[in-house]
KEFI-13132 format. One record per residue (C-alpha): residue in one letter; x, y, z. Coordinates in steps of 0.2 Angstrom, whole numbers, padded with zeros to 4 digits, always signed. Layout:
aXYZ...
END
This chain:
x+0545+0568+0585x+0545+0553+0589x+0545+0537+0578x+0536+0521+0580x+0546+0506+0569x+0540+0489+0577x+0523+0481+0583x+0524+0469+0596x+0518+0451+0596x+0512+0454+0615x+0502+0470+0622x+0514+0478+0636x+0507+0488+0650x+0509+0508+0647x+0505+0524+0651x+0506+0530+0631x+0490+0528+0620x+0487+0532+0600x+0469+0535+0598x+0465+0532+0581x+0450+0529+0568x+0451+0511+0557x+0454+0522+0541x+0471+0528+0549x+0475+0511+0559x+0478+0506+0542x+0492+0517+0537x+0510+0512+0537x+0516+0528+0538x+0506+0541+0548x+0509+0559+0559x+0499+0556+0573x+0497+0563+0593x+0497+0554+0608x+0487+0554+0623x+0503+0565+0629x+0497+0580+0616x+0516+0574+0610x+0518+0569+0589x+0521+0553+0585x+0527+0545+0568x+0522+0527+0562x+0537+0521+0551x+0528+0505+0551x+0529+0489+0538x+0517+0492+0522x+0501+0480+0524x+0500+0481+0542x+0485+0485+0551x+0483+0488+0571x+0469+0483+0581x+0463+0491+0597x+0476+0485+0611x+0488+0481+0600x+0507+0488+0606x+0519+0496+0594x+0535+0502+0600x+0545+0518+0597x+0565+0521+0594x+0566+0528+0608x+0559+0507+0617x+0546+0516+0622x+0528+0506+0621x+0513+0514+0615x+0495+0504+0616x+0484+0506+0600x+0465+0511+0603x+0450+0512+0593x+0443+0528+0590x+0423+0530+0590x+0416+0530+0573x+0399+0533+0566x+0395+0512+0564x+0378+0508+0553x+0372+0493+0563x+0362+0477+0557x+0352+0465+0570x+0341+0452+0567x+0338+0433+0576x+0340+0425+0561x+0354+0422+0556x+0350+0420+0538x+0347+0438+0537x+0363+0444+0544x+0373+0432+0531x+0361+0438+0516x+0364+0455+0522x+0384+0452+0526x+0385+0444+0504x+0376+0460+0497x+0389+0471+0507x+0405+0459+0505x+0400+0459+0486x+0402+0479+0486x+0419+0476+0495x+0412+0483+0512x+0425+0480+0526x+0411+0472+0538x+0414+0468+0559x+0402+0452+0560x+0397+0447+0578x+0383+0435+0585x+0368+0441+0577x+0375+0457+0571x+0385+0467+0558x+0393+0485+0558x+0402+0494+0546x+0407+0514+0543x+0392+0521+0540x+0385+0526+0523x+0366+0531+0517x+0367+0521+0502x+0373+0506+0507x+0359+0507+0523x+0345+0509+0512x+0352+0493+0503x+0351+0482+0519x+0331+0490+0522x+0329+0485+0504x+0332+0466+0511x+0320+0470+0525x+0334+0473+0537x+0334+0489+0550x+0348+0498+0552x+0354+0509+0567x+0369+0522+0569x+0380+0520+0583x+0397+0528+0587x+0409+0514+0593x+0426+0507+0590x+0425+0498+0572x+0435+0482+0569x+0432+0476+0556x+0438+0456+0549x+0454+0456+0543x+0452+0445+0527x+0453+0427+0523x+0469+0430+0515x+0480+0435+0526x+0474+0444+0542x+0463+0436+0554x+0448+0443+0562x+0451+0454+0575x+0443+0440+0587x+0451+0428+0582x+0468+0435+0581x+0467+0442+0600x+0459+0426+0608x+0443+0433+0611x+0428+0432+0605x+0418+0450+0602x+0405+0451+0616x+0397+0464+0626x+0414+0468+0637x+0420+0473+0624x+0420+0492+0627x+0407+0499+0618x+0387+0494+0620x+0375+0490+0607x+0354+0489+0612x+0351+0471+0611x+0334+0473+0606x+0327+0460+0595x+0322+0468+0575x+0313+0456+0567x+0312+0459+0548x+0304+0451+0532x+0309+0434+0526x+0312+0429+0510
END
């Protein structure tokens, strides 16, 4: 089997993928398979998380990309922005990891906490797409932000941009 042990500052082109949900991206120490069908184990630092497109290396120097698997997302839209932040407070308060973008929110679907955001006259729609969520105000960075991007529509996956407009308050 073959072990990961390092994650590189810079993505490297490669042939080699992990394909992995943000519940496992988290892990420092993890069985996995690769796009080859071959194992793979991440002997990684504790406290690490890898992003989609991130690059890890194995002992062997060979360079394997990180992707983000499809997950079942519980999406929030709305124009004003107001809404998303009241929204994006009631779920930070219940410790929700959240992915914010322009008008937006996402995070791994749960029934209770969508019936929570329609209680604040939000809508809510499930989606499967890549989650990546932000990484913390102490310590990691937003996923945007620590890749130089910012999260737009080429970002892979595709949300309806369809305008909801819900109750103020």
């Amino acid at each position: 089997m073959l072990k990961v042990i390092e994650k590189l500052a810079q993505p490297e082109k490669t042939d080699l993928t992990l394909t992995l949900p943000f519940e496992l991206r988290q892990k420092s120490r993890l069985k996995a398979e690769l796009n080859t069908g071959d194992e793979v184990g991440l002997m990684l630092p504790r406290g690490l998380v890898l992003r989609g497109g991130d690059c890890v290396k194995a002992e062997d120097n060979s360079v394997i990309r990180i992707e983000a698997a499809d997950e079942e997302l519980s999406v929030v839209r709305h124009d004003d922005l107001i809404q998303i932040a009241r929204a994006s407070y009631h779920l930070g308060n219940r410790h929700v990891a959240l992915q914010i973008g322009d008008g937006w929110l996402s995070y791994q679907h749960d029934h209770v906490l969508d019936d929570m955001v329609r209680g604040l006259g939000l809508s809510v729609t499930l989606e499967r797409a890549p989650f990546e969520p932000e990484g913390g105000a102490y310590g990691g960075h937003s996923h945007e932000k620590s890749h130089g991007h910012e999260h737009g529509d080429e970002h892979g996956h595709h949300h309806s941009h369809g305008h909801i407009h819900g109750h103020s308050h």
